[in-house]
C-alpha positions in Angstrom: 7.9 -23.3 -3.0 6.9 -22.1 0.2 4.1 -19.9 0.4 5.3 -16.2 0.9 2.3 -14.3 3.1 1.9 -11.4 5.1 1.0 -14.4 7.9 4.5 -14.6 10.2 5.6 -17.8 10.2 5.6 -19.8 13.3 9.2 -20.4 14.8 10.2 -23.7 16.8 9.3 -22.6 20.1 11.6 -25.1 21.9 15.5 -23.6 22.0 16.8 -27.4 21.7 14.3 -28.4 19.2 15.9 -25.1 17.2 19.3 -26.1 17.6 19.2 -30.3 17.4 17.8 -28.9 13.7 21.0 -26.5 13.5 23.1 -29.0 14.1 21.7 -31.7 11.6 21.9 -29.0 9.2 25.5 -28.4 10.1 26.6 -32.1 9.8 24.4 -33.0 6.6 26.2 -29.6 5.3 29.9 -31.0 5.9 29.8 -34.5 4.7 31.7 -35.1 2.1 30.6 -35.1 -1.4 30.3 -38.5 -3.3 31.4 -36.6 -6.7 32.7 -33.1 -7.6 30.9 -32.6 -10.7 28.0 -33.2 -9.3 25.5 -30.4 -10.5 24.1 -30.0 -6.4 25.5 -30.8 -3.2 24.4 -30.1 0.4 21.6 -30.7 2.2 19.2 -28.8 0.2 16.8 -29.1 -2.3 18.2 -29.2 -6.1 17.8 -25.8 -8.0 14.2 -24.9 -8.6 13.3 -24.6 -12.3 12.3 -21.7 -14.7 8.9 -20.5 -13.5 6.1 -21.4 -15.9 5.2 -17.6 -16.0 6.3 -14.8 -14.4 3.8 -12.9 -11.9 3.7 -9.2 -12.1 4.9 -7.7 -9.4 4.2 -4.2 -7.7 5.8 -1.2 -5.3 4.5 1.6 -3.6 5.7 3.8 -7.2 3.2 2.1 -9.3 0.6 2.0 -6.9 1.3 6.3 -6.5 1.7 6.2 -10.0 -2.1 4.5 -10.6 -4.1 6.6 -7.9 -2.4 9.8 -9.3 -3.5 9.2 -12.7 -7.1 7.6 -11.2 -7.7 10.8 -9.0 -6.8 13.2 -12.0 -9.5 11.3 -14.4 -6.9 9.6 -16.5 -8.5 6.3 -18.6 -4.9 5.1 -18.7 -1.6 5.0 -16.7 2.1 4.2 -17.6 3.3 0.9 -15.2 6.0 -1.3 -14.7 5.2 -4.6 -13.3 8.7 -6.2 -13.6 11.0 -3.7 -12.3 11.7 -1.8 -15.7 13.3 -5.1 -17.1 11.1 -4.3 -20.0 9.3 -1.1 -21.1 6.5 0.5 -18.9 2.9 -1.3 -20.0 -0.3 0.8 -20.0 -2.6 -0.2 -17.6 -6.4 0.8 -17.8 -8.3 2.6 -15.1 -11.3 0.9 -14.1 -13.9 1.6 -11.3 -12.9 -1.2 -9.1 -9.1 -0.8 -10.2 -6.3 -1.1 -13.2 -6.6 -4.5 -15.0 -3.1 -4.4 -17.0 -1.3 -7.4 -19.4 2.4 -7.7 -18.5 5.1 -7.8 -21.1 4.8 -11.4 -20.8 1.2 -11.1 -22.4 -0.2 -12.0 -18.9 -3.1 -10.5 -17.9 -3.5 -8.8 -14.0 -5.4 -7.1 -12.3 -5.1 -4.5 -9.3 -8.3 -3.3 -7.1 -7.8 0.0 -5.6 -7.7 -0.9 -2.1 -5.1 -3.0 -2.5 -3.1 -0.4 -4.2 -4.1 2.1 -1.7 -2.5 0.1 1.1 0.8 -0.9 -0.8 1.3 3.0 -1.4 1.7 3.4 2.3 4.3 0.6 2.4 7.5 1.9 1.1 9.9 -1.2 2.2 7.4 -3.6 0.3 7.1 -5.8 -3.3 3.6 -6.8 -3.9 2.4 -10.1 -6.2 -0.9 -11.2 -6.6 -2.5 -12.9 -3.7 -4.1 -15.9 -5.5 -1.2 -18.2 -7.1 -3.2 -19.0 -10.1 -6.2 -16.3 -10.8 -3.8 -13.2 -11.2 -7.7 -11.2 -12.2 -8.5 -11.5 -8.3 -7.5 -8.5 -7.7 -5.8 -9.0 -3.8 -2.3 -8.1 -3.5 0.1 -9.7 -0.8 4.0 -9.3 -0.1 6.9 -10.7 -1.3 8.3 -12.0 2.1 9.1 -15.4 3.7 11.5 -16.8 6.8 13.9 -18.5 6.4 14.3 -21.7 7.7 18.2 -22.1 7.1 18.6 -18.3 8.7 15.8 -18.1 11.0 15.6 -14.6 9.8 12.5 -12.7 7.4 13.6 -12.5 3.7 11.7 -10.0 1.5 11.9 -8.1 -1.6 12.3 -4.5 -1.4 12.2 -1.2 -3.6 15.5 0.9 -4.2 14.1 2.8 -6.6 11.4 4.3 -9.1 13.2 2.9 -12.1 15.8 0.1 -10.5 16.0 -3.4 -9.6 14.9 -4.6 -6.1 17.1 -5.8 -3.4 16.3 -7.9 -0.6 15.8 -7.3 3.2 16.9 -10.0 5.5 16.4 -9.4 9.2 15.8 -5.7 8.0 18.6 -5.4 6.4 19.6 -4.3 2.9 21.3 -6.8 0.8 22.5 -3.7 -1.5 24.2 -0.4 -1.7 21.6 2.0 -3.3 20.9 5.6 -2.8 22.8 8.4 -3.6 24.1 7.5 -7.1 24.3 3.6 -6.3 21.9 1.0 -6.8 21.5 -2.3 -6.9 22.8 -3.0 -10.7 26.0 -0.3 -10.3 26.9 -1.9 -6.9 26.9 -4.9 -9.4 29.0 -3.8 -12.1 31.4 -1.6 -9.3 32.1 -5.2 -8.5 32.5 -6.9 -11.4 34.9 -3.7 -12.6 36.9 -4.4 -9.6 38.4 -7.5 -11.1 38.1 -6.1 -15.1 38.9 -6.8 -17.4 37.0 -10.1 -17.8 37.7 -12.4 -20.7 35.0 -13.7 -22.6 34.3 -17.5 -21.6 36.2 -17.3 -18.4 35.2 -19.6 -15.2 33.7 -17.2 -12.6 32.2 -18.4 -9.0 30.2 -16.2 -7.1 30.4 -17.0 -3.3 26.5 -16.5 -1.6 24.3 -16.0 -4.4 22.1 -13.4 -3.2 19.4 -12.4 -5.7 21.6 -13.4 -8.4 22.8 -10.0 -9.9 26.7 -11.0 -9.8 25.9 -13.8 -11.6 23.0 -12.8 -13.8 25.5 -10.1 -15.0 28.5 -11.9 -15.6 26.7 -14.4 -17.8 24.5 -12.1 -19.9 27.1 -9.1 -20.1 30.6 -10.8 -19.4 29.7 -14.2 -21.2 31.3 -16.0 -18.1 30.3 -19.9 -17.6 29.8 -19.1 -14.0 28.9 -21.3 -10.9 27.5 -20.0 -7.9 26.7 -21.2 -4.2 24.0 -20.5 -2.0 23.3 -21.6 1.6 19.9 -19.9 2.0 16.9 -21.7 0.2 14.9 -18.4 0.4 16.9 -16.6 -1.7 16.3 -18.9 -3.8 13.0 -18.4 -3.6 13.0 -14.4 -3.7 14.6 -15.0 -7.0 12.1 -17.5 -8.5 9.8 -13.6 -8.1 12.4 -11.6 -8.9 12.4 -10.3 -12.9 16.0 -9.3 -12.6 17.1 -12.9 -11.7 15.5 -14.2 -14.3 18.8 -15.3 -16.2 19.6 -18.3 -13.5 16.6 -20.2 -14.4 18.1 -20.5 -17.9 20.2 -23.4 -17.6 23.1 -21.4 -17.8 24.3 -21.0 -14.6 25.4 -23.7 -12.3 23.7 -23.5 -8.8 25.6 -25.2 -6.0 23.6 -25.7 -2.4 26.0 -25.9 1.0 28.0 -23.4 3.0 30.5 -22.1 0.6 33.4 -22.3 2.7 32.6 -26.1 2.5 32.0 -25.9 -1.1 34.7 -24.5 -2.3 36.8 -27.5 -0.8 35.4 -29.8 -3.8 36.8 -28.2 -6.7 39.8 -29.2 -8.2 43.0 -26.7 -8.2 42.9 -24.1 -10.9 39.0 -24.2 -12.1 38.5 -20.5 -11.6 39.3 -17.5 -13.5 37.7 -15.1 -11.2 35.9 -15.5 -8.0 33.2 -13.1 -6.1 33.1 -13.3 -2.6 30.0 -11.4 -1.0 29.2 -12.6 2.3 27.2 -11.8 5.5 28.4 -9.6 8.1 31.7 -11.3 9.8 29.2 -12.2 12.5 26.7 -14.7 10.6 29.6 -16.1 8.6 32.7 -15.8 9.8 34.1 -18.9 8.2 34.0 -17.3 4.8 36.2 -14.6 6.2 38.7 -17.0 7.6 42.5 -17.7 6.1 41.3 -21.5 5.7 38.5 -20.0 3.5 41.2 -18.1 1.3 43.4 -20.5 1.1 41.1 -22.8 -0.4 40.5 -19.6 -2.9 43.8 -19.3 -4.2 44.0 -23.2 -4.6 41.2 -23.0 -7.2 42.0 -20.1 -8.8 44.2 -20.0 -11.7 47.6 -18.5 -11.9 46.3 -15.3 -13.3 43.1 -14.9 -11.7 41.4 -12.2 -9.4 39.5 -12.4 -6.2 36.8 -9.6 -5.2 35.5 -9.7 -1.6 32.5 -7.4 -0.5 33.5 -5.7 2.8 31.3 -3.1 3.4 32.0 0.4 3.5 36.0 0.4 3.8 35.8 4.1 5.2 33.3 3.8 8.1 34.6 2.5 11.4 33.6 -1.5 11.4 33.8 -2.0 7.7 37.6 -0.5 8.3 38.5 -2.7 10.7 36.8 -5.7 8.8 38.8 -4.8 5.6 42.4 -5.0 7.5 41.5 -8.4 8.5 40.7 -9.3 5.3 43.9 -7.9 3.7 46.2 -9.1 6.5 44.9 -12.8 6.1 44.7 -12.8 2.1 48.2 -11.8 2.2 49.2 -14.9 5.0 47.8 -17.3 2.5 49.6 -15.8 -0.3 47.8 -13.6 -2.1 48.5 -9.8 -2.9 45.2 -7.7 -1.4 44.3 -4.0 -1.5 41.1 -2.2 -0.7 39.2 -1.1 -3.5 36.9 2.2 -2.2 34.9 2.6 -4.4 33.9 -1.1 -5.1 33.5 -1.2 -1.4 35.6 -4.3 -0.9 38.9 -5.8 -1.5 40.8 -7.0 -4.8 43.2 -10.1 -4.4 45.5 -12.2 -6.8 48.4 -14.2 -6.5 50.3 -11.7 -8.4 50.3 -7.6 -7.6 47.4 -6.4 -7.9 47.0 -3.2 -9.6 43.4 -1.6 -8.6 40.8 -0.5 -11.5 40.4 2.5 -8.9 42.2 4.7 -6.8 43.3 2.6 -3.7 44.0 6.0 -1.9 41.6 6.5 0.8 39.6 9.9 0.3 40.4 12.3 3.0 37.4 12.7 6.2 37.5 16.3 6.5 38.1 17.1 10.2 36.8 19.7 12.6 38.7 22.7 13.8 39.6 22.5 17.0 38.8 25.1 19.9 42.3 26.3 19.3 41.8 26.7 15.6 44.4 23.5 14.8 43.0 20.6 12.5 44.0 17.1 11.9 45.6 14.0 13.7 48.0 16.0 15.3 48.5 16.7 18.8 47.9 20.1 20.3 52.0 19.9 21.2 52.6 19.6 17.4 53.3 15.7 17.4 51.4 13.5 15.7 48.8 10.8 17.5 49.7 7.9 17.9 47.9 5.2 15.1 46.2 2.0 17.1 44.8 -0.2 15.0 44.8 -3.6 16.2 43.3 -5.8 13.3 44.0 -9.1 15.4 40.4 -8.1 17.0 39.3 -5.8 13.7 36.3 -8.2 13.0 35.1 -10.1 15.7 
């Protein structure tokens, strides 16, 4: 694994050196596959296995949470060093910091300038700095850069009490805030495609930090297989205590672009398939009619497609979903936009949303003339352009 540092990585500072490597990577990535069962195919690494413990990780809350208790002469204070995947532990207050044993039985320790700094930092995840001697006492950040991106990958707080997402390039991988984090932007996509039998083959498109999958092994009992192009993420979920459930031999990892992937399973292997990719931008194969049709080739007769958009209601992620819908449906499928999951529902069949489908209304200004609306200040209404031939490029 590589090392993840607070020490920027140093970036190929010749442009053709950068994109010779681009281009190997992009012709290792679509040569074709000697086998399709085989457990790992691409130009990466296989799947990295269960860690041999679990380090304890911290935020800015627990670190507030320890100098609170510290400067109000507390002996003890209430922490969570795995996200609240299991119980707060009670830490003891020392003179040089909190020494603490996570609910792994693991033993850590915390000095207090290290936890005075990572209070400041509210966009970081903190492990211990030394690999094997968690009683150090040195903190250092969850973060890396990605080689198959050339963007930073870290792990970030979205809460007191919720999982972490991840920040690539300084953006969030996750809705959260306001109601919505990390695990119910999960299960608002999983519902979109409910009800999901028991047993059922489910592929999740760009694993992330594992959550879709994670959730619809543990909770939905789905034999799922997922593909990831980005060996970081990877990596951020080796740390992360809510991925936890794709280093138990469960879950088939696949390694490749997913739009090249896909192309190696046989017709009708899927029950259900999540779709969550990049912006349009950074991947705009997997938002291409190509891309679907190979979709509703390997999903069976019955089955349901989700696809993360965005927010349907802002301006780009508007645009973005009519693209989306418009090619589904010239591949075949039946597509509607699913609000509230922020993304869009497909099947061969109709599809019948989980969720109102009815966009909620934007409330709109009065005019200086008192009128309101999309009509025009003659009484007709405005003309509707909305070219979706251009909606996501």
């Amino acid at each position: 694994m590589r090392s993840r540092t607070q020490t920027s990585h140093a970036v190929p500072s010749s442009s053709c050196q950068r994109i010779a490597r681009c281009r190997d990577v992009h012709r290792i990535a679509r040569a074709p596959r000697a086998s399709a069962t085989e457990s790992s195919w691409g130009p990466f690494d296989p799947p990295l296995p269960r860690p041999a413990r679990f380090k304890p990780l911290w935020s800015h809350h627990e670190a507030t949470r320890a100098l609170d208790a510290r400067d109000a002469g507390e002996s003890t204070v209430e922490i969570s060093l795995d996200f609240h995947l299991t119980p707060r532990v009670r830490g003891a207050i020392e003179d040089a910091g909190v020494r603490a044993t996570t609910s792994d039985g693991e033993a850590t320790f915390a000095t207090w300038s290290a936890l005075e700094s990572m209070a400041k930092d509210e966009r970081g995840v903190y492990e211990p700095e030394d690999e094997d001697d968690w009683l150090e006492g040195g903190l250092r950040k969850v973060q890396t850069f990605s080689e198959d991106t050339g963007r930073a990958v870290s792990l970030m707080p979205s809460g007191e009490t919720t999982p972490a997402t991840a920040l690539i390039g300084g953006f969030s991988m996750h809705r959260f805030g306001v109601g919505v984090d990390p695990e119910e932007d999960t299960r608002k996509k999983l519902g979109a495609i409910a009800p999901i039998r028991r047993d059922a083959r489910l592929l999740d498109v760009c694993t992330g930090l594992a959550y879709t999958s994670c959730m619809a092994f543990s909770e939905y009992g789905c034999r799922v297989s997922t593909i990831e192009l980005d060996r970081s993420m990877t990596e951020m979920c080796h740390v992360n205590p809510h991925s936890r459930a794709l280093f138990e031999g469960q879950i088939e990892q696949l390694y490749g672009n997913g739009a090249d992937v896909v192309k190696t399973f046989e017709d009708n292997t899927f029950d259900y398939i999540v779709t969550d990719p990049p912006t349009f931008s950074l991947a705009g194969e997997l938002y291409s009619a190509e891309f679907y049709a190979d979709l509703k080739r390997i999903l069976r007769p019955k089955g349901k497609v989700y696809h993360y958009i965005g927010d349907p209601k802002s301006s780009s992620g508007g645009k973005v979903a009519a693209g989306v819908v418009r090619r589904l449906k010239e591949v075949g499928f039946d597509a509607a936009i699913d609000y509230d999951a922020h993304g869009v529902v497909a099947a061969v069949g109709r599809v019948r949303l989980n969720r109102s489908k009815t966009k909620p209304p934007r409330a709109s200004k009065p005019r200086r003339d008192g009128t309101v609306g999309r009509e025009r200040r003659d009484g007709r209404p405005r003309a509707r352009r909305f070219d979706d031939d251009v909606d996501d490029r």
